[in-house]
N, CA, C and O atoms as a GROMACS GRO file, in nm:
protein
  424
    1UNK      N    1   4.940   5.880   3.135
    1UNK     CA    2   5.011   6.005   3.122
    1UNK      C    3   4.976   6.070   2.990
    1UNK      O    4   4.939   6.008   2.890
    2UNK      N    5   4.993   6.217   3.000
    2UNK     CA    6   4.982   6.266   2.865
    2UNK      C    7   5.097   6.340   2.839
    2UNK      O    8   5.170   6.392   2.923
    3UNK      N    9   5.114   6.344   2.670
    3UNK     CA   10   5.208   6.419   2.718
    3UNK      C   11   5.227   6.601   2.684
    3UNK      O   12   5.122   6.646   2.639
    4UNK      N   13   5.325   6.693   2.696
    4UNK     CA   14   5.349   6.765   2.653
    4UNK      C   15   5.260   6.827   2.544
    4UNK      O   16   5.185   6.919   2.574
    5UNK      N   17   5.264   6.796   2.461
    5UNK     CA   18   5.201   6.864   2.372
    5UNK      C   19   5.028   6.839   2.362
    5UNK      O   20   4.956   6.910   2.291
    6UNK      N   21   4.983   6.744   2.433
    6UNK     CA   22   4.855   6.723   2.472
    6UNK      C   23   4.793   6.803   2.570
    6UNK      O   24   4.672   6.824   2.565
    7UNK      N   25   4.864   6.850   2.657
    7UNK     CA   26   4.885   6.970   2.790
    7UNK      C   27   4.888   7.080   2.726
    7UNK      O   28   4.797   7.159   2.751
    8UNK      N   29   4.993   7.120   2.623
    8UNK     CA   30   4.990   7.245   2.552
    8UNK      C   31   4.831   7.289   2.501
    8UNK      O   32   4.795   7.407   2.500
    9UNK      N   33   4.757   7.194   2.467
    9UNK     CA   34   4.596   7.231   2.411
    9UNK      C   35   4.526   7.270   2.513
    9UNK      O   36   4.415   7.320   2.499
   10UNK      N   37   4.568   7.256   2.598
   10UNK     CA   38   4.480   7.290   2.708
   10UNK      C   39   4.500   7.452   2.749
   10UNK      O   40   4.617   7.485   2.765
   11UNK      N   41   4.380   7.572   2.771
   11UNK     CA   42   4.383   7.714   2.790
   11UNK      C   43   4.345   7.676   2.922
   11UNK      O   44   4.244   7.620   2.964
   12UNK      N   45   4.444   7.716   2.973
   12UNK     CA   46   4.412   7.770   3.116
   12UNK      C   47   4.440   7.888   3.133
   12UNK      O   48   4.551   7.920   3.090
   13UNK      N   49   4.360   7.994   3.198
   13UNK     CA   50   4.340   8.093   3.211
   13UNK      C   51   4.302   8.172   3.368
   13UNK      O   52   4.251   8.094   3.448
   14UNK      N   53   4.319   8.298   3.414
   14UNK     CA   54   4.285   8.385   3.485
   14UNK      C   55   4.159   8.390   3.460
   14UNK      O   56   4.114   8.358   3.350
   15UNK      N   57   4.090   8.430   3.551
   15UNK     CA   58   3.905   8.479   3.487
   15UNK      C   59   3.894   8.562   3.596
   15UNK      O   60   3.972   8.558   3.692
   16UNK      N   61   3.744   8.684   3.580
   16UNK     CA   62   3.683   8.756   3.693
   16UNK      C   63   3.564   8.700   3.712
   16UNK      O   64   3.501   8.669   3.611
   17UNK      N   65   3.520   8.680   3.811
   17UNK     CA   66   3.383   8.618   3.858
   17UNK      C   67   3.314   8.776   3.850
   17UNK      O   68   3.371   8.867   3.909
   18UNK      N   69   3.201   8.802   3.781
   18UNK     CA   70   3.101   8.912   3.737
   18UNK      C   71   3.008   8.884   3.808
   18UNK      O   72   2.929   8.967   3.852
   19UNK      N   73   3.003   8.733   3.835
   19UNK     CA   74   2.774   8.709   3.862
   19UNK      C   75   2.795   8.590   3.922
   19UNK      O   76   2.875   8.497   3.908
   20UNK      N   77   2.694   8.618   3.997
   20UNK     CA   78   2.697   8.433   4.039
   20UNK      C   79   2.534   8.403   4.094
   20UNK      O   80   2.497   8.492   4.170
   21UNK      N   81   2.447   8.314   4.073
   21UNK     CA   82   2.333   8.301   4.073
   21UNK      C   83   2.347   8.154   4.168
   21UNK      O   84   2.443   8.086   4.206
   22UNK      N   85   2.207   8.146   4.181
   22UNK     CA   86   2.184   7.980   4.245
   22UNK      C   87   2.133   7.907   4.101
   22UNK      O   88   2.062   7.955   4.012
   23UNK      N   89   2.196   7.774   4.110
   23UNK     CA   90   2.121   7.677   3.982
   23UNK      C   91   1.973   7.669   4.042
   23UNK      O   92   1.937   7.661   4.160
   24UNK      N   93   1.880   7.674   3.894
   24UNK     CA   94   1.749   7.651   3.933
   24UNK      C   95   1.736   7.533   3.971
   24UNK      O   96   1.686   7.523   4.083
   25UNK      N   97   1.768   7.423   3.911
   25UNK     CA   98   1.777   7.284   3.974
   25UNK      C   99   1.893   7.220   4.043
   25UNK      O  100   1.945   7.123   3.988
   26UNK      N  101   1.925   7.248   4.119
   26UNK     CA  102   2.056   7.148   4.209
   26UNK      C  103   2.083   7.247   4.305
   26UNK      O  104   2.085   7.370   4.306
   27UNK      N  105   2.105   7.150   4.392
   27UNK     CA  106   2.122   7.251   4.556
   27UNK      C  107   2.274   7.281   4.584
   27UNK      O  108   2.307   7.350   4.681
   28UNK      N  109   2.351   7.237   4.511
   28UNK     CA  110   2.484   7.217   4.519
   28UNK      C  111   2.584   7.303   4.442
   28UNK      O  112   2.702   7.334   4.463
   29UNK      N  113   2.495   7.330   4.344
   29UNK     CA  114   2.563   7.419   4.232
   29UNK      C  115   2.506   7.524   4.224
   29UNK      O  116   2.390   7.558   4.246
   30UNK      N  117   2.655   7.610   4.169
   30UNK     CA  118   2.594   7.787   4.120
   30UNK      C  119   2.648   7.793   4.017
   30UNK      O  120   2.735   7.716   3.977
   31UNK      N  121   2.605   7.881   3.964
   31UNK     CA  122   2.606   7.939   3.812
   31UNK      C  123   2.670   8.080   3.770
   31UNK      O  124   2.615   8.185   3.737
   32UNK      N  125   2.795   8.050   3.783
   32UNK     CA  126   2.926   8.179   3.776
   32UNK      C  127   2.917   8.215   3.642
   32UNK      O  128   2.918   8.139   3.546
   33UNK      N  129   2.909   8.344   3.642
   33UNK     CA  130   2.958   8.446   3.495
   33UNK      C  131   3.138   8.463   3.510
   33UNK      O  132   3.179   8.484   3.623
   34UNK      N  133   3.212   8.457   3.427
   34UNK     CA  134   3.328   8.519   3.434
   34UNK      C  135   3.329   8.572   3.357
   34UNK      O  136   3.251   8.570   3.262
   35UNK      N  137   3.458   8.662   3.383
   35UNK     CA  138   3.483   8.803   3.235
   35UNK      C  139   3.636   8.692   3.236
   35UNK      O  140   3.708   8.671   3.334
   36UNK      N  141   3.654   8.632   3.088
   36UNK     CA  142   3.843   8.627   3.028
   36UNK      C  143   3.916   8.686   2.992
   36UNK      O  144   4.035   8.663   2.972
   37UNK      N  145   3.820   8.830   2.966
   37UNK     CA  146   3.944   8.946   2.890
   37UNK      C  147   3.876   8.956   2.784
   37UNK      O  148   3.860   9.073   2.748
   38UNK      N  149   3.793   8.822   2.671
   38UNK     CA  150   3.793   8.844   2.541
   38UNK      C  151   3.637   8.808   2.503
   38UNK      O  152   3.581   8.822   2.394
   39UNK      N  153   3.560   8.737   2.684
   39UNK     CA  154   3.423   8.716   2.643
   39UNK      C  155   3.397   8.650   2.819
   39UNK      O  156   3.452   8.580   2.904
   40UNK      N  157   3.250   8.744   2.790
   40UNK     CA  158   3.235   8.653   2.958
   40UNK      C  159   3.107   8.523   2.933
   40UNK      O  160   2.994   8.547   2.892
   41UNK      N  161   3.145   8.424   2.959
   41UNK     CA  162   3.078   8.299   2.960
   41UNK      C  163   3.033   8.255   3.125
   41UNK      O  164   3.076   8.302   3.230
   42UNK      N  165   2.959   8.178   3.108
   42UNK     CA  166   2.912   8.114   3.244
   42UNK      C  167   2.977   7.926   3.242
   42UNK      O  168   2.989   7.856   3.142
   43UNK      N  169   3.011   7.884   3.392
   43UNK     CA  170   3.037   7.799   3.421
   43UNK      C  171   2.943   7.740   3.541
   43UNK      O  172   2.926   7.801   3.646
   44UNK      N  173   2.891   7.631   3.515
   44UNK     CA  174   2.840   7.549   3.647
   44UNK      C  175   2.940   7.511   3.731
   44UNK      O  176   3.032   7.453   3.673
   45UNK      N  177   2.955   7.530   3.888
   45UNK     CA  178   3.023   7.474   3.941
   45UNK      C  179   2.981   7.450   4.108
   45UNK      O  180   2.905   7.516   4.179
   46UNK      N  181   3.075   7.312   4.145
   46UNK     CA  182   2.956   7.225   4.254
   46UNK      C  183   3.035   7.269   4.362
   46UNK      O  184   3.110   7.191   4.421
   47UNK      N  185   3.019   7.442   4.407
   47UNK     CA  186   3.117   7.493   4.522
   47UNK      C  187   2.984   7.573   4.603
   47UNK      O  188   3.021   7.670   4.669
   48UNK      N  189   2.858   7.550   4.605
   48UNK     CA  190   2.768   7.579   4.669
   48UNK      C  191   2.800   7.582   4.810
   48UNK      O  192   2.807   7.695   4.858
   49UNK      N  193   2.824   7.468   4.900
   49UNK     CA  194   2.856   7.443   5.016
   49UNK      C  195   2.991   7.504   5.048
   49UNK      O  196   3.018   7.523   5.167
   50UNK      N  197   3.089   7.540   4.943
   50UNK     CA  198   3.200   7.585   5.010
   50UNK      C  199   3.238   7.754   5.037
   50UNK      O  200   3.318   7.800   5.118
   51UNK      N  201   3.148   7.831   4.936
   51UNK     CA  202   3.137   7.950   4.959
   51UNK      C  203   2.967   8.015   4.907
   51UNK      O  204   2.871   7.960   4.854
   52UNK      N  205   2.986   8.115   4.942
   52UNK     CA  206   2.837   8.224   4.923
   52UNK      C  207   2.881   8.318   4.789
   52UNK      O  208   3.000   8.325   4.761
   53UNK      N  209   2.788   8.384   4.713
   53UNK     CA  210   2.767   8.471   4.586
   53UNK      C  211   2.844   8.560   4.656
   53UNK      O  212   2.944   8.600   4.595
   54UNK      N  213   2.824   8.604   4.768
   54UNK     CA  214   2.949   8.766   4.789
   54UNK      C  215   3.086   8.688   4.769
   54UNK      O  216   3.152   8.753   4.687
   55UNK      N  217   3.157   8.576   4.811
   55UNK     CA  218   3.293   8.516   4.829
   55UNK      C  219   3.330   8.549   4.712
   55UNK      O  220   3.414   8.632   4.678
   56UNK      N  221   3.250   8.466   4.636
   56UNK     CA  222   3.305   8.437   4.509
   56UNK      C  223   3.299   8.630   4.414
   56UNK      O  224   3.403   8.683   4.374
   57UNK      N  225   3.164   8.694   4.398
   57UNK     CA  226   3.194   8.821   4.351
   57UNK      C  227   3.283   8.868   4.333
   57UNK      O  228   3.342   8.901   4.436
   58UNK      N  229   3.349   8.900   4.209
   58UNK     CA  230   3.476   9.000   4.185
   58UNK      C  231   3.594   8.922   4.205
   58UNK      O  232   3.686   8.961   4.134
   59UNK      N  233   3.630   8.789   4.305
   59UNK     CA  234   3.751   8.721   4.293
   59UNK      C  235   3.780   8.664   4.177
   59UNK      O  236   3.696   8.616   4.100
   60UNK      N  237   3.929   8.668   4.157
   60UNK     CA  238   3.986   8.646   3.993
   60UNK      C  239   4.007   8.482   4.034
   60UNK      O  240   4.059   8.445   4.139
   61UNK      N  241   3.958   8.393   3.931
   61UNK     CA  242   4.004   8.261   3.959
   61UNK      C  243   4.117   8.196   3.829
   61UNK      O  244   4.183   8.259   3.747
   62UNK      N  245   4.107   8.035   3.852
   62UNK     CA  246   4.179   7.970   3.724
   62UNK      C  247   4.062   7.921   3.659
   62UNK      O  248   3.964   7.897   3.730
   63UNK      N  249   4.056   7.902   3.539
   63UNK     CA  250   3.948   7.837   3.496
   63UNK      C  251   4.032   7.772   3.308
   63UNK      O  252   4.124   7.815   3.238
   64UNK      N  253   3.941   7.663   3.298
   64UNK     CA  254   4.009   7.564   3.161
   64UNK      C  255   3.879   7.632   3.097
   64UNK      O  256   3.759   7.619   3.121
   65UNK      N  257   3.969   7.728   2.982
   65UNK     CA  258   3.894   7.790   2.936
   65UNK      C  259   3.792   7.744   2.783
   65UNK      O  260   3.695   7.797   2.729
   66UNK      N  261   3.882   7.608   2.750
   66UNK     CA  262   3.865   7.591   2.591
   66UNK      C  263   3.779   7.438   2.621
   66UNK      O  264   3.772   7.350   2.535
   67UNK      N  265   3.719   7.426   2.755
   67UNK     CA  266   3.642   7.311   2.761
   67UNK      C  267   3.518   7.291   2.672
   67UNK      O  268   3.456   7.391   2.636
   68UNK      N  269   3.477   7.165   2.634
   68UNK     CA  270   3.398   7.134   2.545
   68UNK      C  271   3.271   7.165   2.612
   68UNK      O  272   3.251   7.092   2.709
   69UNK      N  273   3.163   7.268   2.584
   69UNK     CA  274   3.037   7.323   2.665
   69UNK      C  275   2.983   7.155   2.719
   69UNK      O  276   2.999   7.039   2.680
   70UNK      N  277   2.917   7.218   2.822
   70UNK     CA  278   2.846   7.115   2.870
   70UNK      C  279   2.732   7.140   2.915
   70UNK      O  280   2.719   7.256   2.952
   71UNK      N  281   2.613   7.052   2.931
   71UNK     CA  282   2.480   7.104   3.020
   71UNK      C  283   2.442   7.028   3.100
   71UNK      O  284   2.374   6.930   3.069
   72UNK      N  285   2.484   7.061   3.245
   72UNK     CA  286   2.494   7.074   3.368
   72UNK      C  287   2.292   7.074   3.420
   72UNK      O  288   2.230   7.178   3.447
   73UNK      N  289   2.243   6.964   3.422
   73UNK     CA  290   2.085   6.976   3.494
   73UNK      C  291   2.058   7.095   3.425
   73UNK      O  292   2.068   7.200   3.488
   74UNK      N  293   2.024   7.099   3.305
   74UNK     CA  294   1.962   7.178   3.258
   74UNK      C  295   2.044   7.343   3.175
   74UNK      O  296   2.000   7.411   3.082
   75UNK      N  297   2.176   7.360   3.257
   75UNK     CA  298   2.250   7.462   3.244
   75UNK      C  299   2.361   7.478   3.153
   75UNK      O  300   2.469   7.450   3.205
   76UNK      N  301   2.365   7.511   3.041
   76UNK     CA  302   2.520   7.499   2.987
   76UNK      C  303   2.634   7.566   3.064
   76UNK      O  304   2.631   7.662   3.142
   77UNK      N  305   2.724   7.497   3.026
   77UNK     CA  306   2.875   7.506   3.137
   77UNK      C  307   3.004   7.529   3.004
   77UNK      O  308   3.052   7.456   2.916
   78UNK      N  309   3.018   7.638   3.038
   78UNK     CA  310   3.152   7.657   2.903
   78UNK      C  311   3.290   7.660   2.988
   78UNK      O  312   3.371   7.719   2.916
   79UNK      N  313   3.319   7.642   3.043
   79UNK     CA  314   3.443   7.581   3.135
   79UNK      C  315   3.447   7.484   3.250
   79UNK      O  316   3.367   7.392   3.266
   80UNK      N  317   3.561   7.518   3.341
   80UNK     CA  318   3.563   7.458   3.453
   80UNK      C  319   3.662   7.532   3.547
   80UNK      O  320   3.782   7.542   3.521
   81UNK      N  321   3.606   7.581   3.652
   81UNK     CA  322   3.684   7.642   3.780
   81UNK      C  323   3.750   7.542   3.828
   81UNK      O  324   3.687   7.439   3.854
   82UNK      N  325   3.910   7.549   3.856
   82UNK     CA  326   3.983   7.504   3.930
   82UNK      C  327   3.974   7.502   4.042
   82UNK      O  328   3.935   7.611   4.084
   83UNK      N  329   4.002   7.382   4.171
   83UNK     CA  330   3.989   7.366   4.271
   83UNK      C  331   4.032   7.271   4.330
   83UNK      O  332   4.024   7.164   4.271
   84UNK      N  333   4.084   7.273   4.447
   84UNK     CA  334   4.158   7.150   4.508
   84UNK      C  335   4.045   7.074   4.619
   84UNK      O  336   3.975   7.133   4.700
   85UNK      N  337   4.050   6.960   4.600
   85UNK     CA  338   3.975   6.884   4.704
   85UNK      C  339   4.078   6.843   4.851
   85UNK      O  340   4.168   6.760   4.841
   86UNK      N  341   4.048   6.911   4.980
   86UNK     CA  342   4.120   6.826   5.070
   86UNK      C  343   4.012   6.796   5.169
   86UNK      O  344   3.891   6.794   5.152
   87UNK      N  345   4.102   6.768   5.305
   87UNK     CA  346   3.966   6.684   5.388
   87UNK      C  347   3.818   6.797   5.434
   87UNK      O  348   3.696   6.794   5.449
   88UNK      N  349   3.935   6.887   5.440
   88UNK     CA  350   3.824   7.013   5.493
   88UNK      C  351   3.697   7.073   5.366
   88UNK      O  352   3.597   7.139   5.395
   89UNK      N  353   3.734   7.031   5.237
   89UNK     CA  354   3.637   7.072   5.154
   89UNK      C  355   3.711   7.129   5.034
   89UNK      O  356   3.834   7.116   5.033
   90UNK      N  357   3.652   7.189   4.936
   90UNK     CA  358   3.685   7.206   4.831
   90UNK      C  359   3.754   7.371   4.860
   90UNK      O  360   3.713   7.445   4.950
   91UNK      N  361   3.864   7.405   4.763
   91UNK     CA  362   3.932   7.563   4.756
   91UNK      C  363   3.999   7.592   4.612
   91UNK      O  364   4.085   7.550   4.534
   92UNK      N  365   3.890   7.701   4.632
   92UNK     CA  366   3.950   7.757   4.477
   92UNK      C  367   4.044   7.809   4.416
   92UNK      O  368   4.027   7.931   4.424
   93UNK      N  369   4.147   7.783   4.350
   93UNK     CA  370   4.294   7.797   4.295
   93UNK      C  371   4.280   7.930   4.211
   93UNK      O  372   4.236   7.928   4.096
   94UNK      N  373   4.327   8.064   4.286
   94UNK     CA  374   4.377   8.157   4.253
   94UNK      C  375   4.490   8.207   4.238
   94UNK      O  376   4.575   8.180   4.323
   95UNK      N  377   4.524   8.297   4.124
   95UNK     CA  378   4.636   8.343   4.134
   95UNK      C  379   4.703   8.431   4.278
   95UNK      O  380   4.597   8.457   4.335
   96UNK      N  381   4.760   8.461   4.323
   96UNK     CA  382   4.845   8.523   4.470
   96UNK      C  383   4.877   8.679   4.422
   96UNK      O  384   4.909   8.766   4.503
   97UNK      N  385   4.868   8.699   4.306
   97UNK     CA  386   4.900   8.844   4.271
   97UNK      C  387   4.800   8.891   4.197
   97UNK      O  388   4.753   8.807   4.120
   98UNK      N  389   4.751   8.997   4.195
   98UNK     CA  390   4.656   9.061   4.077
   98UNK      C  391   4.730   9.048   3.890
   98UNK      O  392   4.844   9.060   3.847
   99UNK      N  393   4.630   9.025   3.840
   99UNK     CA  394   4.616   8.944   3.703
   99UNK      C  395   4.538   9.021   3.626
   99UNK      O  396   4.447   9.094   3.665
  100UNK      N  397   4.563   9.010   3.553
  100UNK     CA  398   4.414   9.083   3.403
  100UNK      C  399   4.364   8.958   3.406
  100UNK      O  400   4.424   8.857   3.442
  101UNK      N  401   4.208   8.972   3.352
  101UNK     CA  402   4.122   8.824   3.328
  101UNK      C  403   4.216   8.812   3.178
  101UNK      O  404   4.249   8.895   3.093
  102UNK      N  405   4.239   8.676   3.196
  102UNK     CA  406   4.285   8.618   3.012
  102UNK      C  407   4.442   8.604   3.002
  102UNK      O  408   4.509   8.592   2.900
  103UNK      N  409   4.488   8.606   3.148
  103UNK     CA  410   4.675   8.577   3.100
  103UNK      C  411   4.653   8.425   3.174
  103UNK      O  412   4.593   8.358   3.257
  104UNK      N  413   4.741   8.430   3.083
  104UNK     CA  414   4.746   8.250   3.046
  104UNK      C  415   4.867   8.176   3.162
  104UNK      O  416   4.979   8.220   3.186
  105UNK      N  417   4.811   8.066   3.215
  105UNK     CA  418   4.874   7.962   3.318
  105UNK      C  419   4.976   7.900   3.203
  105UNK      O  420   4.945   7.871   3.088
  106UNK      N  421   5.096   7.890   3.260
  106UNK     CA  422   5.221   7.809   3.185
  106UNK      C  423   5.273   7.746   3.299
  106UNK      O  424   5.371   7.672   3.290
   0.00000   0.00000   0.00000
């Protein structure tokens, strides 16, 4: 368990998906631009099989905004898109109401 105030460090955030490309190397992953409100960064993420570049275009997602960069086969990854795994496949955790990119999950 963690607790409370270990959770508090964590930015979770609204984002706009701007771009979305195919990874040059991995068949599985794409390579999302989001806008946060205060900077748009790119995230690797392994939702290839679950949607197409139009799905994702322009939908506002959740994303952990203050993740430690990573490089992803070659790609740096400055967050991580939220998503639930069930039997049918992976789904991406959006807000239900329209949002500005950058208001914060509590």
């Amino acid at each position: 368990m963690i607790g409370l105030e270990d959770f508090r460090k964590v930015d979770i955030i609204t984002a706009r998906v701007t771009g979305v490309r195919d990874h040059p190397d991995a068949d599985k992953l794409l390579i999302v631009e989001v806008d946060t409100g205060e900077e748009k960064k790119e995230v690797v993420a392994g939702i290839k099989k679950y949607y197409t570049k139009e799905e994702l275009a322009g939908r506002d997602v959740i994303i952990v905004n203050n993740l430690e960069p990573a490089v992803i086969r070659g790609v740096k990854s400055s967050g991580m898109i939220l998503a639930v795994e069930t039997e049918e496949g992976i789904g991406i955790i959006k807000p239900d109401k329209p949002v500005k990119p950058g208001a914060r999950i509590k």
